[in-house]
N, C-alpha and C positions, 0 to 999 in steps of 0.2 A: 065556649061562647056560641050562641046561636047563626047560623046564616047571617040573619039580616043586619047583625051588631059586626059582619065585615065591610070594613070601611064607612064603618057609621056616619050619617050626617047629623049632626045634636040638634036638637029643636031648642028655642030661646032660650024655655026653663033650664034645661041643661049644662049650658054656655050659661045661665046665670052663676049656678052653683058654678061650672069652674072658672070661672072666675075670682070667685071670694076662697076657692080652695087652691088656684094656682096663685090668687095674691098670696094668700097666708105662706104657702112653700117660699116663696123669692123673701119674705119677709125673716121666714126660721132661717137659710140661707144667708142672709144678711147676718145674723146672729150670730150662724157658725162663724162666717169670714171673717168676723169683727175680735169674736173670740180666739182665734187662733192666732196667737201670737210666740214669740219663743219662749223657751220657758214652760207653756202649757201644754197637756197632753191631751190626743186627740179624743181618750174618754172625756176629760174634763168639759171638752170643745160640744161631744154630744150630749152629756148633761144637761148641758144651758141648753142646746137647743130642743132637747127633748122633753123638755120642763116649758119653753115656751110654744110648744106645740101645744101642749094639754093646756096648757092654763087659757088659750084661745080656744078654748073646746073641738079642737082636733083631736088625729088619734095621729101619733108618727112610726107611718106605715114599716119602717123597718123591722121595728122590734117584734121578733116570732114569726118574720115573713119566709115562710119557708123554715124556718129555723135561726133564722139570723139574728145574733144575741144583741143590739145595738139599734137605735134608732136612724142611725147615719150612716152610709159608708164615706171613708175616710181613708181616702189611695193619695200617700207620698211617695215623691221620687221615682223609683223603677216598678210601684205597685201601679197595672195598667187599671185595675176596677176591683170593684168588691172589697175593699181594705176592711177591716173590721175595726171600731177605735180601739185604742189602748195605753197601756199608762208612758207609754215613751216618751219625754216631753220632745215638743217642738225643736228646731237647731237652725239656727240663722245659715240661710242659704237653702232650704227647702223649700220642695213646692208641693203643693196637697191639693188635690180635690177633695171635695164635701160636698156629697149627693144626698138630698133630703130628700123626700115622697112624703106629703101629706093624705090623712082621709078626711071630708070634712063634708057633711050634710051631703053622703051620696055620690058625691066627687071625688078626684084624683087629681094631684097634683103636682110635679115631677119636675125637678131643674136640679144643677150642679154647678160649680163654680171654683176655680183656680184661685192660692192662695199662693202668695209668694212670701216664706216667711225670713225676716232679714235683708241680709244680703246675697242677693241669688247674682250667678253668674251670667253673665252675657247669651251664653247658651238656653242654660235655662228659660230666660226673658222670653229670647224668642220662638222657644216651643210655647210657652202658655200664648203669648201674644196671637201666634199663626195661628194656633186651635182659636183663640176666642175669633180671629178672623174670621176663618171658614164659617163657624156658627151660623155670625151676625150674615157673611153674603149667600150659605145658601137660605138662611129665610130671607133672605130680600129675592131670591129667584123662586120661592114658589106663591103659587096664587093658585086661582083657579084656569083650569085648563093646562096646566102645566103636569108634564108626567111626574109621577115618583120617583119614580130613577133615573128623572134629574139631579137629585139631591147625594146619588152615590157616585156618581159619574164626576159632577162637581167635587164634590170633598175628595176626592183618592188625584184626580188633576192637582188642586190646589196645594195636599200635603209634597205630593213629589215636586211641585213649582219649588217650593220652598225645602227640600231635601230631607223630605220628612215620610214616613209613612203610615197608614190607618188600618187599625186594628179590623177584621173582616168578621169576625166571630162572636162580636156582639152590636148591638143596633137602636136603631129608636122602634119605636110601636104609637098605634093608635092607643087613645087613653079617654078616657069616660066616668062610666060607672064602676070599670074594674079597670087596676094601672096598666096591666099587659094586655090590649086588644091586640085584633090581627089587622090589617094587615102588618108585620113591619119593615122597617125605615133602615134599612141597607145604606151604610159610608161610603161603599164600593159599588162600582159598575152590575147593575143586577139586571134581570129580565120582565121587574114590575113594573107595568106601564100604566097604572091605573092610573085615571084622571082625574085630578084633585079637584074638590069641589066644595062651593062654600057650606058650613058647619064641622067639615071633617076637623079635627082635633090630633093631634099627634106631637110625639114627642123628635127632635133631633139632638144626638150629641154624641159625636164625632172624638174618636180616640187618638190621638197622635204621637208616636211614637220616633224618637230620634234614629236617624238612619234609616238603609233601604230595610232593614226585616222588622215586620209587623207580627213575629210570632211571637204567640205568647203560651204560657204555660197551665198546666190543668190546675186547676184548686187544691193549694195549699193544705194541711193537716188541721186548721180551721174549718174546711171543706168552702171555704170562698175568698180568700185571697189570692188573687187571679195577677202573677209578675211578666215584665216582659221577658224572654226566652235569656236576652244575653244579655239584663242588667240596664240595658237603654232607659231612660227617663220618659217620662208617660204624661200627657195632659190631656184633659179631656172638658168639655164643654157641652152644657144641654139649657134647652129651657122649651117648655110646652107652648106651640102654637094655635091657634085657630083659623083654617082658612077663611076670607072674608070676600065678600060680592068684588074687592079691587086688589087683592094680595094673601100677605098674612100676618096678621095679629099676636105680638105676643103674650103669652098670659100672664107668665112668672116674670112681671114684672114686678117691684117691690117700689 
């Protein structure tokens, strides 16, 4: 990426397109969520939604991103990120994230979202619940003039509030014209103080992981199923924001 696309501020046109490229992702999202029930398997799950990507003339950014054979990723249970779908069906008492990325006229557009499938346990409940928490309060703490690493400082308090811990080895990013900009979006306590400002764009989603150890392990013989270290349960939460002249905006709203 160039200089000046660090910590980029979008001009209107730009924030137009992610717009209709962050609706359309929270919309494919919707799709996964809906479709994942027991019984189905998480290919079946990225099917549908990869089918309803293109057919709103998107492109769904997964598939050959890097190499990644799948539209979606698709992390059950102690998988912390990167899950690849597959034909395993669904099993009452799971819980899955489905992380979509759209491309669409230019834009990018990135969110993920917990699936509780069945009857999930009490525990479980309240790891997805805490993660969607943290999401929703640290966008309501940034805006403009607010540091960046506000947002890791928060998240790693609020997981341990709640007896929980965050993954430190992967992050949110600035997002645009290409999904991974710089600078990124640290869960944990960091040293980036940069001061948010209205147009910047970035993604937050925050990993949570049951108990005090947040290790997780190298990529699997997939080379991207990424598990927690001792089997611990994993949830995780994202959606693309826009800072705005009085806070911040979410975009992957559906």
């Amino acid at each position: 990426l160039k200089d000046e696309e660090y910590a980029e501020q979008k001009d209107a046109v730009m924030v137009a397109k992610m717009r209709k490229a962050c609706g359309l992702a929270a919309e494919a999202l919707l799709v996964a969520c809906e479709a994942a029930k027991e019984g189905v398997t998480t290919d079946e799950v990225d099917r549908r939604t990869s089918e309803y990507v293109i057919s709103r003339g998107a492109y769904p950014v997964g598939i050959n991103y890097f190499g990644f054979p799948r539209g979606l990723c698709a992390s059950p249970n102690e998988v912390a990120l990167h899950g690849v779908p597959n034909t395993r069906p669904l099993e009452s008492g799971d819980i899955v994230n489905f992380d979509v990325t759209v491309f669409l006229d230019g834009a990018y557009g990135d969110c993920s979202a917990m699936v509780c499938v069945g009857d999930v346990d009490d525990d479980a409940k309240s790891l997805v619940e805490t993660t969607e928490q943290c999401l929703y309060k640290a966008i309501d703490l940034v805006g403009p003039g607010v540091k960046l690493n506000a947002v890791g400082e928060f998240c790693q308090r609020f997981a341990r509030k709640h007896g929980f811990s965050v993954v430190s080895g992967y992050c949110g990013h600035f997002i645009g014209s290409e999904l991974h900009m710089r600078p990124n979006v640290l869960h944990v306590p960091n040293e980036n103080d940069l001061e948010l400002l209205p147009g910047m764009t970035f993604t937050i989603e925050p990993i949570f992981l049951e108990g005090s150890s947040a290790a997780i392990t190298q990529p699997l013989e997939d080379g991207w199923t990424i598990l927690s270290k001792n089997g611990a349960w994993s949830a995780q939460c994202e959606h693309t924001v826009l800072i705005t002249e009085h806070g911040a905006e979410i975009l992957t709203r559906a």
